[in-house]
N, C-alpha and C positions, 0 to 999 in steps of 0.2 A: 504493500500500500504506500510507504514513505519512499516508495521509488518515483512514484509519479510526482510526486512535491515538485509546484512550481510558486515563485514570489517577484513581486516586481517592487521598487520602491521609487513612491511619487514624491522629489525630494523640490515641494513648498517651500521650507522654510531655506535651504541653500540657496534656489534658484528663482528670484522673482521672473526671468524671463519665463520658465514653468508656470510657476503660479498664474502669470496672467493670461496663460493659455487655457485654465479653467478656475478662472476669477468671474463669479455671476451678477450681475447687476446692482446687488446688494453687498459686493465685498468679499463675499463666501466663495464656496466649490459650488460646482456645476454640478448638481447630484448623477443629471443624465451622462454627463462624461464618464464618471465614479463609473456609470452601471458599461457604459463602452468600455471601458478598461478589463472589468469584472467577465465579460463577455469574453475578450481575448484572453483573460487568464485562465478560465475554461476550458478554453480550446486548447490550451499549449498544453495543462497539465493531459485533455485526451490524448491527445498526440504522443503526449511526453509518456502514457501508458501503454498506449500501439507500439512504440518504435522503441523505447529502452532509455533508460535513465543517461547515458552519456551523447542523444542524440543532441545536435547540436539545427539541424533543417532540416524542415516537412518534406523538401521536393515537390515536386508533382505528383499528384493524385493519377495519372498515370505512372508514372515510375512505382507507387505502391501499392496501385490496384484499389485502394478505396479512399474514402474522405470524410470526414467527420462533421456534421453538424449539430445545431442546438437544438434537439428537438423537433425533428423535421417532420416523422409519422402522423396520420391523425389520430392515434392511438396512445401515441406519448408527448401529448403537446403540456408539459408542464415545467414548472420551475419555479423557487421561490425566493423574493430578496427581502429580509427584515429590516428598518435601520433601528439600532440600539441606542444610540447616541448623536448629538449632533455635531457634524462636521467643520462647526464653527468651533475656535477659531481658524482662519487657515492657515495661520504661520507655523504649523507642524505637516515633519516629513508622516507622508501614509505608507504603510505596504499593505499590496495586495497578495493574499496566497490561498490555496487550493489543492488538493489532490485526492482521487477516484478515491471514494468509499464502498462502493459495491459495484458490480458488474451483474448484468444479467446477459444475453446471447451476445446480441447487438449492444447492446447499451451501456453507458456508463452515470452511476451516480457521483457530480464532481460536488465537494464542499468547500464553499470557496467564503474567506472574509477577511473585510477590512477593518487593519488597527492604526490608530494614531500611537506616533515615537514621541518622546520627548529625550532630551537633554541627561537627566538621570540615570535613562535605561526603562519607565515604568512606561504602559504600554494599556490602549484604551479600545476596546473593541467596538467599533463604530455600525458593524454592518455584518450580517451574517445572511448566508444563501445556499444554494442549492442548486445548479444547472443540471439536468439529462443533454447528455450528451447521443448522438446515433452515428452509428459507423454503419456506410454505403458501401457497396459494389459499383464500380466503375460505370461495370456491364448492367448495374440496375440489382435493386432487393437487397437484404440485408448482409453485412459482412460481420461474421464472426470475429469479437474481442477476446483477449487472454484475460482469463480468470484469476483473480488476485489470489495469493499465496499471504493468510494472515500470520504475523512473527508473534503478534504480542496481545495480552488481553485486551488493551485499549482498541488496537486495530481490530479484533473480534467483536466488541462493543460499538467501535461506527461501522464495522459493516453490517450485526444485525440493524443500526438507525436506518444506516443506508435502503435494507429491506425492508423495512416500515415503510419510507417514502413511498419503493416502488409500488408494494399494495395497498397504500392507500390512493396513490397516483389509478391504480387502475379499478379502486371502489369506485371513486369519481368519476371515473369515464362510465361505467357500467349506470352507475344514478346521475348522469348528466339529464336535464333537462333536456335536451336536444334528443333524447332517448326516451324517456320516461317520464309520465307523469308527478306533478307536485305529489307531495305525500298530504295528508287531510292535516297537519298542524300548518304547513304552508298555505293552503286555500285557505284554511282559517283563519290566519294572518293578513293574508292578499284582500282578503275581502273585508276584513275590519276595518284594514287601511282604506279599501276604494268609500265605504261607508262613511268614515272622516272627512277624506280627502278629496274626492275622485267624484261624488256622482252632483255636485253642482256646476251649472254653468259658470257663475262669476269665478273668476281668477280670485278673487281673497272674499272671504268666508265672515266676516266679525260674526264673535261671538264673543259670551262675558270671560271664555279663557281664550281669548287672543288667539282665533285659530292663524296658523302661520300661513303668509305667503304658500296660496298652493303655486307650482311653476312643471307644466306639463314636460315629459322627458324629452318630445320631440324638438323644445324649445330651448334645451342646452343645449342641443350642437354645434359643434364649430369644426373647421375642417380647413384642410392648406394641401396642396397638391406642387409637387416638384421632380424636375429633371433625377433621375440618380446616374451618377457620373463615376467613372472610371475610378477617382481619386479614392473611395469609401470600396471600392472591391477588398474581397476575401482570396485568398490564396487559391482559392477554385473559379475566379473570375465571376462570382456574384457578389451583390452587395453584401456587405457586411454585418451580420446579424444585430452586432451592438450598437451601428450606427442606427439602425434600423430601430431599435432600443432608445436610443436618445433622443429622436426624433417622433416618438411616440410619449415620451415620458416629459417632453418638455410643450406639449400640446396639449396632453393632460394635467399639468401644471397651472397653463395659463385658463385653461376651462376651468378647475377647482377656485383656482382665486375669482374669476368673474364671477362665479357662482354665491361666494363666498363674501363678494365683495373687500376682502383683506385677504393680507397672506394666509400660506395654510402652510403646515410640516409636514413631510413626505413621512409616510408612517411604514408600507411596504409597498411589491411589488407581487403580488398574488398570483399571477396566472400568466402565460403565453403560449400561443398555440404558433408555432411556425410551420405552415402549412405548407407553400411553397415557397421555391428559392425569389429573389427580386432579383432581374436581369441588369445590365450594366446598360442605359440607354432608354429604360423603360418608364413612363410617366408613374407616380405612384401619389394616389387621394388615402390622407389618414383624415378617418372623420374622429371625433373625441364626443364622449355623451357621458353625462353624470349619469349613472344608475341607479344610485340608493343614495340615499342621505339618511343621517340617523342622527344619535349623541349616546354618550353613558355618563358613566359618575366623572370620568377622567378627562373628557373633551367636551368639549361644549359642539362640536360639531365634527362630526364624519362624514369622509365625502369618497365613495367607489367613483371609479372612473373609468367606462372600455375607451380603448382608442383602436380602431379597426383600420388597417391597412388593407389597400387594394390596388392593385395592376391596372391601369387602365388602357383599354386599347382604342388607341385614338384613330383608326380607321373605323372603326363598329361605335363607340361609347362602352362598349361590354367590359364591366369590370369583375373582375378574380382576386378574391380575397387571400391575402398571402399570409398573414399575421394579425390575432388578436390580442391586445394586452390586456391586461387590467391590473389596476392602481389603485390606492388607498391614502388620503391624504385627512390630512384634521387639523381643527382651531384649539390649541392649549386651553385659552382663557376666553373670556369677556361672555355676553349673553349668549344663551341659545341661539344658534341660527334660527331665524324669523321666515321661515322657508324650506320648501316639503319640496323635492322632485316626485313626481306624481305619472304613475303611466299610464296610459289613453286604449291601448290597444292589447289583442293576449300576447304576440311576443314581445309587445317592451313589461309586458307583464311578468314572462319568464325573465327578462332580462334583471328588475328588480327583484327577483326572488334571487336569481343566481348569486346578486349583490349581496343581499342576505345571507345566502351560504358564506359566502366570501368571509363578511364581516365577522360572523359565528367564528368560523371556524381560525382567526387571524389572534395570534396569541398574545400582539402588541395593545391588544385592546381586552376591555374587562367591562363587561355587566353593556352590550350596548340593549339602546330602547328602540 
């Protein structure tokens, strides 16, 4: 397992020219960079399990016969990133590190997190995650990985974690919505809510307890569409999964705060489905939509976010969904948000349930309503 061990270090505090390369509007880190980096650290530690601890370059994926992505099946589209801490301030060096905790045929469970250095040697765990990684056949279908050899009780202990993951990765897919009906405490919920929320016409409700801002789900969206260029490619000659990442999480960013009206804290990264590859030259539409909103004891507001990518083929209009994200962001302090997303129709109806699942099951967050 400690063979695939790989680490980078983001060295802020040495190199202002660094730092201003992921300095964000307000003085901080670029959380979406963080998660681009995180994405290649992934990748090198699969690689670095394929090809042997003193490999030094991937080559071509012809020269090996296969190639590694993040999740590419629609079977294993998942992954997950926590933040622990926040990454203010930024005048500390980061390192990023990672390596395979289980393996299944094709697949790899990578653990990948980031710590803040200081000066003394004491060291702050900022960020913790999880990537599936999938190993391809050149010629097409899946290509068989080496199965790790555990030394030591610890490494037995994250590979059994690492199996956790993958079956609950695929409880999930089997009670996916998109599968299977709500269960009767979800309808039971869906429909309390639509009974609150949902079945008047006026947009705001007064009543003697201040019903909130209803704001329908179709009326969060926001969406940006752009060239993908040569420069953001992957060593297989398609875009880059992590840019594709950053450029997802920084639209759902700007959609949480309009929503929110003030900043919000990036709390995780819950889901990704990387469906298909993005071509280098290809137009690509990410639309972003809040899907749940909520609160608990500990935030005064929770905000789920998809951000859906899609191919668009500008001969036809026909677009093909390549990548779904979803995010999770929240207000520390100040009043309840004054403001309910509300869905209109049955799939933005699964979509708020899904959010729901999301929320429940997100371990950063405690008792939401």
């Amino acid at each position: 397992m400690h063979d695939s061990y790989c680490e980078v270090i983001l060295p802020f505090k040495s190199s202002r020219e660094f730092l201003e390369q992921y300095t964000n509007a307000s003085g901080g880190i670029r959380t979406g960079k963080i998660m681009e980096v995180l994405d290649s650290t992934a990748g090198s530690v699969a690689y670095k399990h394929l090809l042997g601890p003193e490999v030094e370059t991937v080559g071509t994926m012809q020269e090996q016969g296969f190639y590694v992505v993040t999740a590419s099946l629609s079977h294993v589209p998942f992954m997950r990133l926590d933040m622990l801490a926040s990454i203010y301030p930024p005048l500390r060096d980061l390192r990023l590190s990672g390596y395979v905790i289980y393996t299944g045929r094709s697949s790899m469970e990578v653990a990948v997190q980031l710590v803040a250095l200081d000066d003394g040697g004491a060291e702050e765990t900022l960020m913790l995650g999880r990537f599936c990684m999938v190993c391809r056949g050149v010629r097409g279908g899946s290509y068989e990985v080496p199965q790790l050899t555990l030394a030591t009780p610890e490494e037995k202990n994250l590979y059994e974690i690492g199996k956790g993951f993958r079956e609950k990765r695929q409880m999930e897919s089997r009670t996916a919505l998109t599968r299977v009906p709500p269960t009767s405490a979800e309808a039971e919920a869906l429909h309390s809510f639509y009974l609150k929320a949902g079945q008047y016409e006026d947009a705001y409700i007064p009543s003697p307890s201040h019903q909130p801002e209803r704001v329908w789900m179709s009326d969060t969206r926001i969406e940006k569409s752009q060239l993908m260029f040569p420069q953001s490619r992957n060593a297989h000659s398609k875009i880059f999964g992590g840019y594709l990442m950053r450029l997802a999480y920084e639209l759902g960013f700007a959609n949480a705060t309009i929503f929110c009206r003030r900043p919000v804290r990036f709390l995780s990264l819950d889901k990704i489905a990387f469906t298909k590859p993005v071509s280098i030259g290809s137009t690509l539409r990410l639309r972003s939509t809040i899907i749940h909103s909520t609160a608990s004891e500990r935030y005064s507001a929770i905000i789920h976010v998809r951000v859906e990518a899609n191919v668009v083929d500008v001969s036809t209009g026909l677009e093909e969904t390549t990548n779904d994200f979803r995010f999770t962001w929240a207000l520390d302090d100040g009043p309840p948000l004054p403001r309910n997303v509300v869905p209109k129709t049955y799939e933005e109806s699964m979509l708020w349930l899904e959010g729901r699942r999301s929320l429940d099951a997100n371990p950063s967050l405690s008792n939401p309503t």
